[in-house]
C-alpha positions in Angstrom: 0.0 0.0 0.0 1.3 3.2 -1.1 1.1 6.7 1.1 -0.4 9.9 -0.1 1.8 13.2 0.1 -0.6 15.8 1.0 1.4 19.4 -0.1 -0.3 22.5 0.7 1.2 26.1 -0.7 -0.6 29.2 0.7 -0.1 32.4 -0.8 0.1 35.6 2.2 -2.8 37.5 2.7 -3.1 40.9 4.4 -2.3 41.2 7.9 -4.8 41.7 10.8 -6.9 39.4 12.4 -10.0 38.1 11.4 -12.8 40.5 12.5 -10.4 43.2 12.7 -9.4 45.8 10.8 -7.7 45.0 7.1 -4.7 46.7 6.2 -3.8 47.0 2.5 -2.3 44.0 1.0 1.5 44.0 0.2 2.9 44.0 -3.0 3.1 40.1 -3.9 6.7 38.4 -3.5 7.6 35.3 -5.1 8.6 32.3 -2.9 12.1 31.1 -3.9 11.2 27.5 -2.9 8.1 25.3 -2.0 9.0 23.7 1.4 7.4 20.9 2.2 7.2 19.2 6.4 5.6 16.1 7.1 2.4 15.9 8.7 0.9 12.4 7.8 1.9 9.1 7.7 0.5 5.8 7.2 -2.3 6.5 4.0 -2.8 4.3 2.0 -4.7 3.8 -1.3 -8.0 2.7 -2.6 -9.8 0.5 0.0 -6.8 -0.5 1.9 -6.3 3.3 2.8 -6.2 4.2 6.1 -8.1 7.7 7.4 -5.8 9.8 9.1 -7.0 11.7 11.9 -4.6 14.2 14.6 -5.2 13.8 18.1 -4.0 16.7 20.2 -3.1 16.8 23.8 0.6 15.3 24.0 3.7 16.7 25.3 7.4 15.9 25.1 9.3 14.9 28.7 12.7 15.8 29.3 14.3 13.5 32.1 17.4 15.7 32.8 16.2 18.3 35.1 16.5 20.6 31.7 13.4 22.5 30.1 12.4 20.9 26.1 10.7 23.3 24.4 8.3 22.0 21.5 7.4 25.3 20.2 6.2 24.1 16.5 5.4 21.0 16.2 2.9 20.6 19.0 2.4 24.3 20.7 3.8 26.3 22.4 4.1 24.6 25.6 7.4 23.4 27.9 7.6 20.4 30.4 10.0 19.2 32.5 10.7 16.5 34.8 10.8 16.6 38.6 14.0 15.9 40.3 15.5 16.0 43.8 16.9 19.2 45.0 20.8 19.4 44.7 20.7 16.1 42.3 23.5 16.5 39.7 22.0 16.8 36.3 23.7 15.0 33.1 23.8 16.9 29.7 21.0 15.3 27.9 21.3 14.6 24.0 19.8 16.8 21.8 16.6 15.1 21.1 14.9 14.3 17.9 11.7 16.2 17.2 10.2 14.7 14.9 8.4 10.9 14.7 9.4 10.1 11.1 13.2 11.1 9.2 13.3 14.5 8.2 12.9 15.1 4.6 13.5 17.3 1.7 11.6 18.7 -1.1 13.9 17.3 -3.6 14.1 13.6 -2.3 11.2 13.0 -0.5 8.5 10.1 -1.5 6.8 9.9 2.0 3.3 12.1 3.0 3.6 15.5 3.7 2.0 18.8 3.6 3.6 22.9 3.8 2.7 26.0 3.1 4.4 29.3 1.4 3.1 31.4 -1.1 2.0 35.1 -2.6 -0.7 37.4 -2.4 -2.9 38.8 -5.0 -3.3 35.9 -7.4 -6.4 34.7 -9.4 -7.0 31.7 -10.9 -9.9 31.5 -12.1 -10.8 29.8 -8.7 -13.5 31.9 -7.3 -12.6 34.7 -4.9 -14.0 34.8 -1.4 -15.2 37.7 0.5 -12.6 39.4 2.4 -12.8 39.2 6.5 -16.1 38.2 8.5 -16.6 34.6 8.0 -14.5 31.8 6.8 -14.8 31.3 3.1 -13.4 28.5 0.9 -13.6 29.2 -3.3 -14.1 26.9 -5.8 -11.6 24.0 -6.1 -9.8 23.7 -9.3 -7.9 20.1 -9.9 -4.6 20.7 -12.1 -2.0 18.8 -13.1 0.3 21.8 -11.8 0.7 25.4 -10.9 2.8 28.4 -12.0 4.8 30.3 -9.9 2.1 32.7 -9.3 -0.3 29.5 -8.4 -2.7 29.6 -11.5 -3.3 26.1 -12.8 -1.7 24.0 -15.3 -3.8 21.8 -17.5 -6.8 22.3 -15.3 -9.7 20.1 -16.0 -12.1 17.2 -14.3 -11.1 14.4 -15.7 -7.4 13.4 -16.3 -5.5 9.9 -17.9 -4.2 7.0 -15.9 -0.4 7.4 -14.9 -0.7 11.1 -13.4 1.6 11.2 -10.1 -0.3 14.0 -8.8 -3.0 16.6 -8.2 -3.8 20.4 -7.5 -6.6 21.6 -5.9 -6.3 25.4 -6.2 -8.7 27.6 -3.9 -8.8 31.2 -2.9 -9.8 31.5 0.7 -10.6 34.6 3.0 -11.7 34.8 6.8 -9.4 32.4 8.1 -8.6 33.4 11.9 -5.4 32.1 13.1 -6.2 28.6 15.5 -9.4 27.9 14.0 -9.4 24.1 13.0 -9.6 23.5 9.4 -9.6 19.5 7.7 -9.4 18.3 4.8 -11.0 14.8 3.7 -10.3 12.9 0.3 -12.3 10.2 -1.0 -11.8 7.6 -4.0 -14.7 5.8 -5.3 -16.6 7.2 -2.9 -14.1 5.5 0.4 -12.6 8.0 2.4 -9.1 7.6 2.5 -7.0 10.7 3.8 -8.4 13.1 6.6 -6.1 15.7 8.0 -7.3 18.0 10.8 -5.1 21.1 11.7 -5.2 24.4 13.4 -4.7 27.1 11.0 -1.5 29.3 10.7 -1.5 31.2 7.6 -2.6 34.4 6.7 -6.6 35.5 6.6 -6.7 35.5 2.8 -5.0 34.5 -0.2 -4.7 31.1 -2.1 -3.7 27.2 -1.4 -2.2 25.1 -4.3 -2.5 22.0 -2.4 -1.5 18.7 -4.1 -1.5 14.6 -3.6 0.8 12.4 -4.9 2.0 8.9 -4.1 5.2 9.1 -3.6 6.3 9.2 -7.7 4.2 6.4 -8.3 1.2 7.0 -10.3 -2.3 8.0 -8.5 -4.6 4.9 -8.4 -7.7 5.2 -11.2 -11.1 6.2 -9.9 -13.5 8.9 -8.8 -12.2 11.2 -6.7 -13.6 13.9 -4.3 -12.4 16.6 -1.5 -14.1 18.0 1.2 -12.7 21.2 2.9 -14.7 21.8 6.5 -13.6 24.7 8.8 -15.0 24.5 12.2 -16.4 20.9 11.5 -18.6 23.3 8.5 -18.4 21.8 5.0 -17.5 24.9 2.9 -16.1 23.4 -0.5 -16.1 20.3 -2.2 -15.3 19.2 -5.7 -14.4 15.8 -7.3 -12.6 14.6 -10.9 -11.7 11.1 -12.0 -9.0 9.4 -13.3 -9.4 7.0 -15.8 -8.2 3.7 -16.3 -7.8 0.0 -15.3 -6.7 -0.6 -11.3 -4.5 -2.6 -11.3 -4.7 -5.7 -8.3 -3.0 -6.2 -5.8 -1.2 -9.7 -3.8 -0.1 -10.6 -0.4 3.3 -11.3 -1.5 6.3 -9.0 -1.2 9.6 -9.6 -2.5 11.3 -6.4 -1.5 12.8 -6.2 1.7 12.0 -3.3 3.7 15.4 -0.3 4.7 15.1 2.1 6.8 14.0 4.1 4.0 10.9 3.0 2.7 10.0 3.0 -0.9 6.3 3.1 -1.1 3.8 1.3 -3.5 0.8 1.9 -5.0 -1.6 -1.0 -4.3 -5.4 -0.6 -5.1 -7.6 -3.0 -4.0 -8.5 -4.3 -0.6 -8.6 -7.9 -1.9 -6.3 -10.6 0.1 -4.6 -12.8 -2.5 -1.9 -14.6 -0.8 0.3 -16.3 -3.7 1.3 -19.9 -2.2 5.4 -19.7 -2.9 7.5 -22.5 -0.8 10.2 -20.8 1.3 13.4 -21.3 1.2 15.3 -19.7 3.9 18.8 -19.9 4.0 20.9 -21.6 6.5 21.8 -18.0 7.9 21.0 -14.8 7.7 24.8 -13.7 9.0 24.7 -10.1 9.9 24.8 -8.5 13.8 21.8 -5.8 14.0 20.4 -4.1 17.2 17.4 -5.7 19.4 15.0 -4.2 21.8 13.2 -6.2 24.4 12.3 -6.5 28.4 12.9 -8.8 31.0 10.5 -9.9 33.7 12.1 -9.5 37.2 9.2 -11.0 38.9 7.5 -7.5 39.5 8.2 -5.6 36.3 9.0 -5.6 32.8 12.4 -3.8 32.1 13.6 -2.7 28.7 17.3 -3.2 27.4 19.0 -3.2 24.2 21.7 -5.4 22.5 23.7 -6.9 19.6 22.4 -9.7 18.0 25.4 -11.5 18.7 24.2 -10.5 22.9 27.2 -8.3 23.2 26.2 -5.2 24.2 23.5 -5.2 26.7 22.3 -1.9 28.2 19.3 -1.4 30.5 16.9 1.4 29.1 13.7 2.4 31.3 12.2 0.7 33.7 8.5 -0.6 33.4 8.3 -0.8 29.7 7.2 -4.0 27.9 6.5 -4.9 24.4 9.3 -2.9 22.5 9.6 -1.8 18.8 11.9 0.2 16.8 10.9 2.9 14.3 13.4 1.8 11.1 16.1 4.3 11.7 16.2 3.6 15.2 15.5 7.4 16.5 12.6 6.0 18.2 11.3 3.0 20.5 7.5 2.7 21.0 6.5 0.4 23.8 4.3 -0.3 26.7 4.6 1.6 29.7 3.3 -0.2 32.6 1.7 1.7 35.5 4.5 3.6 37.3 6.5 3.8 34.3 6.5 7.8 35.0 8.6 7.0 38.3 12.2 5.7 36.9 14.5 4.9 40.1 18.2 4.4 39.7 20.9 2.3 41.0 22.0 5.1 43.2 18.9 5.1 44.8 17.7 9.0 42.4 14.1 9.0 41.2 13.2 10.6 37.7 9.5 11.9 37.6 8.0 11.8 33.9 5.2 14.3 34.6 1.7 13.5 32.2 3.5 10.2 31.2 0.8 6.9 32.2 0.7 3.3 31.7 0.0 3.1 28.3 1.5 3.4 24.6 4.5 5.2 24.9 7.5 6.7 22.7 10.7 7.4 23.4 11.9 9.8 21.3 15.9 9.9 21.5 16.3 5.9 21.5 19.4 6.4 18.8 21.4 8.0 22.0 20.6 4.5 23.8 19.5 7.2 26.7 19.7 6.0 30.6 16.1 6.9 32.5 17.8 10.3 33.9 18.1 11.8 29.8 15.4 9.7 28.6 12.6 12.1 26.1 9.1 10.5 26.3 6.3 11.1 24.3 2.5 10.3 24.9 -0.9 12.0 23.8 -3.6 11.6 25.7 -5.1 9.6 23.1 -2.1 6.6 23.8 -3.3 6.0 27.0 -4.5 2.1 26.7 -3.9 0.5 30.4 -4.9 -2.7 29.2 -2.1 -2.6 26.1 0.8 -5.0 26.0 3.1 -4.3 23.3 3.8 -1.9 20.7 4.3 -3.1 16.6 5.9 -0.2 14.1 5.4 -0.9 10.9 8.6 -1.3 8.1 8.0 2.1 6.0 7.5 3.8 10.3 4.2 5.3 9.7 2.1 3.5 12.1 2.1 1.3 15.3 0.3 -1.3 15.9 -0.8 -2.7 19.5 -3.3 -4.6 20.7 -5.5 -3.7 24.1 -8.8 -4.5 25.4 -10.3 -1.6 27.1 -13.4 -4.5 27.6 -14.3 -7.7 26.3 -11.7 -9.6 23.7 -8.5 -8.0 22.6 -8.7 -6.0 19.6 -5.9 -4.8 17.4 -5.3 -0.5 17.5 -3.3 1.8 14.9 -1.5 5.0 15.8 0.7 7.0 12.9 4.1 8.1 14.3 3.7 11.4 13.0 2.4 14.4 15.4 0.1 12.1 17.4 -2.1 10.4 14.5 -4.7 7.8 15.4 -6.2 5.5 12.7 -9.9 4.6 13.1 -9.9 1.4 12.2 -9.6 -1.7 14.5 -9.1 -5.7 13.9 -10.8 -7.9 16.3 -7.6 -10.1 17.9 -4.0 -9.6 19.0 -0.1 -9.7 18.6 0.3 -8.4 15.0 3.4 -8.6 12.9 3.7 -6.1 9.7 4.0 -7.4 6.4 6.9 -5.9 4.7 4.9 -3.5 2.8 3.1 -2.2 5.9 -0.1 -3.1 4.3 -1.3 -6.0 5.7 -1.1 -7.5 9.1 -0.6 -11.4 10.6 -2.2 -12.4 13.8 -3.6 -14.4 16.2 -7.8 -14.0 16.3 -11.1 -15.9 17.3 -12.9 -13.9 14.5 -16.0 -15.4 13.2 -15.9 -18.8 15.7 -12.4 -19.7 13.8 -9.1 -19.5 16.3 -6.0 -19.4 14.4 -3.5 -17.2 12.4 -5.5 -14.3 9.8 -3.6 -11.9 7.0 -6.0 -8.5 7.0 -5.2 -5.8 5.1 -4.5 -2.9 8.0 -8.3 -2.0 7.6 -9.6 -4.9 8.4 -10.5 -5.6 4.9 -9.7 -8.9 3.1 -9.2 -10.9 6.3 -8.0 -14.5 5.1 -7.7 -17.5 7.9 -4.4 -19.1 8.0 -4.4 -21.9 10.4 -6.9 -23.0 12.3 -4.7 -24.2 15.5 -6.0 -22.8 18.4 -2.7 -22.7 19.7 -1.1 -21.0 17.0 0.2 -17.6 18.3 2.7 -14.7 18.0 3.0 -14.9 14.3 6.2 -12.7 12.8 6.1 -12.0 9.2 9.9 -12.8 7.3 11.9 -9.3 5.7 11.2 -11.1 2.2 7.3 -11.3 2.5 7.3 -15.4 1.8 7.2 -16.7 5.3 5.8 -16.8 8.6 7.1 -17.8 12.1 4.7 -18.5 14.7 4.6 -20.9 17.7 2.5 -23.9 18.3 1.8 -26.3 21.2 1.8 -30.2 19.6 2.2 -33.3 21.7 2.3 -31.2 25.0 5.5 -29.3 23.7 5.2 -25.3 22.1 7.6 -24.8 19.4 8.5 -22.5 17.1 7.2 -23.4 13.1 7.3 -21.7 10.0 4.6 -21.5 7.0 4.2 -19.6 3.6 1.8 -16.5 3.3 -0.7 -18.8 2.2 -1.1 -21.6 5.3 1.2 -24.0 3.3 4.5 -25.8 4.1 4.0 -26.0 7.6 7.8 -26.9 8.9 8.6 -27.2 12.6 11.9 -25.7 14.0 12.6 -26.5 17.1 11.8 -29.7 19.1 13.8 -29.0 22.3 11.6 -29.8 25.6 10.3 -26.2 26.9 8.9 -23.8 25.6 9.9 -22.4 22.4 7.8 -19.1 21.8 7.6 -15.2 20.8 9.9 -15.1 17.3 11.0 -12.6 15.3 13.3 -11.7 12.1 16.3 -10.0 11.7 16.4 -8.1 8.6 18.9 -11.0 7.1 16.2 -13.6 7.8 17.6 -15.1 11.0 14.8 -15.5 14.1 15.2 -14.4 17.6 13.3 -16.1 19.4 12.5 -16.8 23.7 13.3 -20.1 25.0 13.2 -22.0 28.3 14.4 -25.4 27.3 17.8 -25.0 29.7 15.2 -24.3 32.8 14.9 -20.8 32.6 14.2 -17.9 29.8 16.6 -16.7 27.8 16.5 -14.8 24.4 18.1 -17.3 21.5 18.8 -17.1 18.0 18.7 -19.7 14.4 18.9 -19.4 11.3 15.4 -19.0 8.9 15.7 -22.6 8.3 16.2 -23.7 12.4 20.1 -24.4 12.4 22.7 -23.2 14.9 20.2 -22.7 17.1 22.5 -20.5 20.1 20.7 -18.8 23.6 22.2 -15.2 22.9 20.6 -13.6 26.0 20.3 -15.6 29.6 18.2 -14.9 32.2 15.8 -12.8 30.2 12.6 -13.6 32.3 9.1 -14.0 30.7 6.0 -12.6 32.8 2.8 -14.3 33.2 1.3 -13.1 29.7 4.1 -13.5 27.7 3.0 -11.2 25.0 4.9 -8.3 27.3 8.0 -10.1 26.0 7.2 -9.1 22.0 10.9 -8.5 20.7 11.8 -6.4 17.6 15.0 -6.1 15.7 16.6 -3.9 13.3 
């Protein structure tokens, strides 16, 4: 599934303030370049899209007795942590700001959406009143805009293979902070919402444009819906003609920490039976995240692959996963995970930070609790979560919680605080490597087993139908599965193609063999109690040289608080 780039340009109005008094407007300037920031993440296309909606109400958490301001990217607003008086206080790193990699104009292929412009333009578009209420123009779709924002090869209907689309407006009465969203639909599904304050001038003209990341725009009927104040006040559609094209389960890309989206669609599931092949190893030393059970709590640590390395993170935090660049760790915070306590016998207060979904923001600096940054909207507060699943392109997370009755699979996007509306009835889901389907363990219509949904619950396709099947982990290549399953009183760890097929079994050492995951090379961590207590172990994609990497590495009472992730 490919991911929308949402680009808005704004052209600078006259200053003032709506229901104030208007000044005259400035002569118009050109802008020497179209910035663009990234606002979105995780959109998909046709009916596998996602809706993206912004949640407000986070803040960032500085462990270091230091002040982080996060002027910009969500308010004006400061927060601190609460330390003893007189306790020494380490330089912290500089933190990273921002929940996906920073990109530029002239390289980036993920969503995003910015604003610069001129003032005094027409288009053709329909020009607002001035001041008073907020007024949206007529929308005109274009295949591009001129320097002065007038349209380029305007019309309602374009060919198959454009890579993206400009909806022109004029616009007048916007206030600064009043909320303003914008909603796209193809054939008539919504697939892209984006809520926002606004922060432009009270008049002048958007070129705002979608693309999908180079790759052509998917064929349909299309339609926008500009609302401020939750009021519709434009709407206009075109269509794009031409055959969709379908799409399959299977991947054979692997995934790098810089994705390269796809377009994809339709929200059929088609896995394509292939027989795996791994190879006897993966080779390759990469970084894991994970916690250990001390009998109370669930501590997180990192480490080689290799299990040189080890260093202890934060404690109370379960269910670990990297973002792909490794700026960021996502995880479950138990309750009292705002109350960190070090050797020395210091306690580090994260203030507004609960049990719950929880980011931590610096993870590249391998912080200790005292320079830890946390992150955590209001909106991430789950108690009843238990791990935390990024997907491979690092738009979206997926958990699963049960706030009542059965567990039920969540999305968040990584990107300012997102939350996805839709929700898959079951629990511990892996990310295919195209982050548009999911694997996972579900009691969905009477059938217990191992399901492949697309991420909106679309196309779901039963697997297996062991009731013991669990923890699934989808391979880096897109052809195989891991998953655990009890047989003959003994859990071990098996493997199986997209499709259910070629069932092989891995490991047959008494104990439990359970919770596996891939490296990017195709190897599988995995958590094992055969020598008489937990440990973290590795194999190769096939089962050979299988090696305990990790002792000691306790497993609470629901294991899925010991979910693993590498990269």
């Amino acid at each position: 599934m490919s991911d929308f780039d949402e680009t808005v340009f704004s052209s600078r109005g006259p200053a003032g303030t709506a229901g104030g008094p208007q000044q005259p407007a400035p002569e118009p300037q050109k802008p020497k370049k179209r910035n663009r920031f990234l606002i979105i993440g995780g959109i998909g296309c046709a009916l596998l899209l996602c809706a993206a909606l912004l949640i407000g109400g986070g803040s960032y958490y500085l462990i270091s007795g230091a002040d982080l301001s996060v002027a910009g990217l969500m308010g004006d607003e400061e927060a601190t942590a609460t330390v003893p008086p007189d306790t020494p206080t380490p330089e912290p790193p500089t933190p990273t700001m921002t929940f996906t990699p920073t990109l530029e104009a002239e390289d980036t292929e993920t969503a995003s959406e910015s604003a610069t412009g001129e003032a005094e333009s027409t288009a053709g578009t329909g020009t607002p009143t001035v001041g008073g209420e907020p007024e949206i123009g007529e929308i005109t779709f274009a295949l591009g805009a001129t320097d002065e924002y007038e349209p380029v090869d305007p019309g309602e209907t374009f060919e198959e293979g454009i890579i993206e689309i400009h909806a022109i407006f004029d616009y007048s009465g916007m206030s600064p902070g009043i909320t303003w969203e914008r909603v796209w639909y193809l054939d008539g599904e919504e697939i892209l919402r984006n809520s926002a304050e606004w922060t432009d001038p009270i008049e002048g003209r958007f070129d705002y444009f979608l693309d999908a990341g180079g790759a052509p725009l998917p064929v349909g009927e299309w339609a926008l819906e500009i609302y401020v104040e939750d009021e519709l006040l434009a709407e206009s559609t075109f269509a794009i003609e031409g055959e969709e094209p379908e799409m399959v389960a299977q991947v054979e890309s692997t995934p790098t920490t810089t994705p390269s989206p796809t377009v994809a669609t339709t929200a059929t599931l088609t896995p394509t039976a292939t027989t795996s092949s791994p190879a006897a190893s993966g080779g390759g030393t990469f970084q894991m995240v994970y916690s250990k059970w001390d009998g109370g709590q669930h501590n997180m640590y990192v480490a080689d692959t290799n299990g040189n390395n080890e260093r202890f993170l934060l404690g109370r935090a379960a269910g670990p996963s990297w973002t792909p660049d490794k700026q960021q760790i996502f995880f479950y915070g138990q309750e009292g995970v705002d109350r960190q306590e070090l050797a020395d016998g210091r306690e580090f207060v994260f203030d507004g930070i609960s049990n719950g979904i929880v980011a931590m923001v610096n993870a590249s600096a391998m912080p200790s609790p005292e320079a830890a940054i946390l992150f955590q909207p209001n909106d991430w507060k789950f108690g009843s979560a238990r791990w935390a699943s990024v997907s491979p392109n690092g738009q979206m997370v997926a958990f699963d919680a049960r706030p009542s009755g059965d567990y039920r699979i969540y999305f968040l996007g990584t990107s300012d605080n997102q939350q996805f509306r839709f929700e898959i009835l079951g629990e511990q889901a892996s990310w295919s490597p195209d982050s548009e389907q999911v694997v996972y363990r579900s009691g969905r219509d009477g059938r217990t087993g191992i399901w492949i949904s697309n991420r909106d619950d679309s196309g779901h396709t039963l697997i297996t139908d062991n009731g013991s099947d669990s923890f699934p982990a989808w391979s880096p290549n897109g052809r195989t599965i891991a998953f655990a399953r009890e047989a003959d009183g003994n859990l071990d760890i098996y493997t199986m193609n997209v499709d259910g097929s070629n069932v092989q079994r891995l490991t047959t050492a008494s104990g439990p063999d359970s919770l596996p995951t891939y490296t990017p090379s195709g190897d599988i961590i995995f958590r094992s109690a055969r020598s008489g207590s937990w440990g973290i172990w590795k194999m190769s994609g096939a089962g050979a040289n299988q090696q305990e990497i990790i002792p000691n590495a306790g497993v609470g009472p629901d294991w899925a608080y010991s979910k693993m992730d590498v990269r």
